[in-house]
C-alpha positions as CSV (number, residue, x, y, z in Angstrom):
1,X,0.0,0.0,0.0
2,X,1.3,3.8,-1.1
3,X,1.9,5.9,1.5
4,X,2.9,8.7,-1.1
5,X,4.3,8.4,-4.6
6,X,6.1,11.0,-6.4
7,X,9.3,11.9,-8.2
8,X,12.9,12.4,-6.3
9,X,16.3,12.6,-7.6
10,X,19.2,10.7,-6.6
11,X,22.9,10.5,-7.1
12,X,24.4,8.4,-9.3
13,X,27.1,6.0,-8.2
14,X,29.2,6.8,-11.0
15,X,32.3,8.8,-11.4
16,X,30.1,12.1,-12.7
17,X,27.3,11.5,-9.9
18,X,24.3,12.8,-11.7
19,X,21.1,13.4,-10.1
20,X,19.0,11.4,-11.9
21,X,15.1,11.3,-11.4
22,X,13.6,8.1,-9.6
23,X,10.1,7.9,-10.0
24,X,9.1,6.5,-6.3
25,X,6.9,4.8,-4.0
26,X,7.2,4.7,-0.4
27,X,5.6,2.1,1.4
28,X,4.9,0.1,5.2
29,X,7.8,-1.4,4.3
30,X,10.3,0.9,2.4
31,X,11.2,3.0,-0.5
32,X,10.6,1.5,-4.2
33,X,12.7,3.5,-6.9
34,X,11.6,3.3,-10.2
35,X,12.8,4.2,-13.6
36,X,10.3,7.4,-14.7
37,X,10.2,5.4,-18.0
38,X,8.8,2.2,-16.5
39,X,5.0,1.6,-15.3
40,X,4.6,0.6,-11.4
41,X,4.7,-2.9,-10.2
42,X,0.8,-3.2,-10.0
43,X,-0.1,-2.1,-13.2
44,X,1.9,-4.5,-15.4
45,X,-0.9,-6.6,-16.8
46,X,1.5,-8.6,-18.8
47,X,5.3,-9.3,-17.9
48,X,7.6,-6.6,-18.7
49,X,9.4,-7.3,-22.2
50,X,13.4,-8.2,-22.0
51,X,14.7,-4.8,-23.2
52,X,13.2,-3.3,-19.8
53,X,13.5,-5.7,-17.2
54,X,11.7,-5.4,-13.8
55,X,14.8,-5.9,-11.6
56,X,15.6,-2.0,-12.7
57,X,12.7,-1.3,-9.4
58,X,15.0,-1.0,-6.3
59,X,13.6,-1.5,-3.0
60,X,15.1,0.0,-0.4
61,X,13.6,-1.8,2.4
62,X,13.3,-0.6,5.9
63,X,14.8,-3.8,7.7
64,X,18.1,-2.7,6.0
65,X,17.8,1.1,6.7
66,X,19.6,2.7,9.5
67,X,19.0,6.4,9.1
68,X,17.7,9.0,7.2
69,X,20.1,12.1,7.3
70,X,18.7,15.9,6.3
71,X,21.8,17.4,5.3
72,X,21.1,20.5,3.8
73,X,18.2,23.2,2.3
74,X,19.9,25.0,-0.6
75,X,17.5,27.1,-3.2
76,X,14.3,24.7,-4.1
77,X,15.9,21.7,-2.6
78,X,16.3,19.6,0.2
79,X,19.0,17.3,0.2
80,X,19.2,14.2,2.3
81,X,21.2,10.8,2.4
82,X,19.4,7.2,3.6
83,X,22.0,5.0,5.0
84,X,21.8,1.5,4.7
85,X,22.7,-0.9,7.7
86,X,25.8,-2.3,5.9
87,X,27.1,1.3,5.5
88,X,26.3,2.6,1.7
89,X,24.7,6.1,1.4
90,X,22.2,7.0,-0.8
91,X,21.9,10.6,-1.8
92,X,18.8,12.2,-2.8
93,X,17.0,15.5,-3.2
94,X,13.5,16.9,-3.6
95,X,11.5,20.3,-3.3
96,X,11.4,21.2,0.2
97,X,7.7,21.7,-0.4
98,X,7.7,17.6,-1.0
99,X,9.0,17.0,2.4
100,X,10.2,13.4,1.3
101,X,13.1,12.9,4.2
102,X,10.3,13.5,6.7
103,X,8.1,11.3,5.1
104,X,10.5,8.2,4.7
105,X,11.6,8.9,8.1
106,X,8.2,8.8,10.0
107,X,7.2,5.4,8.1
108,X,11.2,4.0,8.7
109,X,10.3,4.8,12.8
110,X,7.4,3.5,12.4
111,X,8.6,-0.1,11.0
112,X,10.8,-0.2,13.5
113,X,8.5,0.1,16.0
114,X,6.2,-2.5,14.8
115,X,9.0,-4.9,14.6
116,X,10.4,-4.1,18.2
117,X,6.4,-4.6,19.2
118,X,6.7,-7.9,17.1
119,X,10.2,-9.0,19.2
120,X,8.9,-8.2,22.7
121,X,5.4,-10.8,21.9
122,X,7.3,-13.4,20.7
């Protein structure tokens, strides 16, 4: 289920680190990043064809998440980084308006706390 669905920009891995638009879904679970180009998981009525395959969708799931860092408000954009739990940082912006770092970070806490809930039944 979508908690909120919209466009952010992330920084490449590569040597020119382009910010490159991610059209994304963020979920109960975590963050799905998406080519702009390709249509959303749920609305593939027939499998994707081999030129575009459906392991370009990354999920960025909150079980491996450790943080979500606002680093900085410069012009339009805020800038933030989600750190994974085995250390890799994933840059990203967005309009401040779009507020996506306080968004990821509410449902991120959230998880947490559902799983900590889960930990302390069992």
């Amino acid at each position: 289920k979508a908690v909120k669905e919209g466009m952010l920009e992330k920084r490449s891995d590569g040597l020119l680190q382009l910010w490159k638009k991610k059209r994304c879904i963020l979920t109960e679970e975590g963050l799905l990043l998406i080519p702009p180009k390709q249509p959303p998981p749920q609305q593939q009525q027939q499998p994707a064809p081999p030129a575009e395959p459906a392991a370009k969708i990354k999920e960025l799931h909150f079980s491996n998440m450790k943080t979500v860092d606002c680093v900085e408000r410069k012009g339009k954009y805020v800038y933030f980084t989600v750190v994974m739990a085995e250390g890799k940082e994933i840059d990203f912006r967005c309009a401040q308006e779009q507020g996506w770092n306080a968004a990821i970070t509410l449902q991120m806490v959230q998880y947490k706390n559902r799983q900590a809930i889960l930990a302390v039944r069992s």
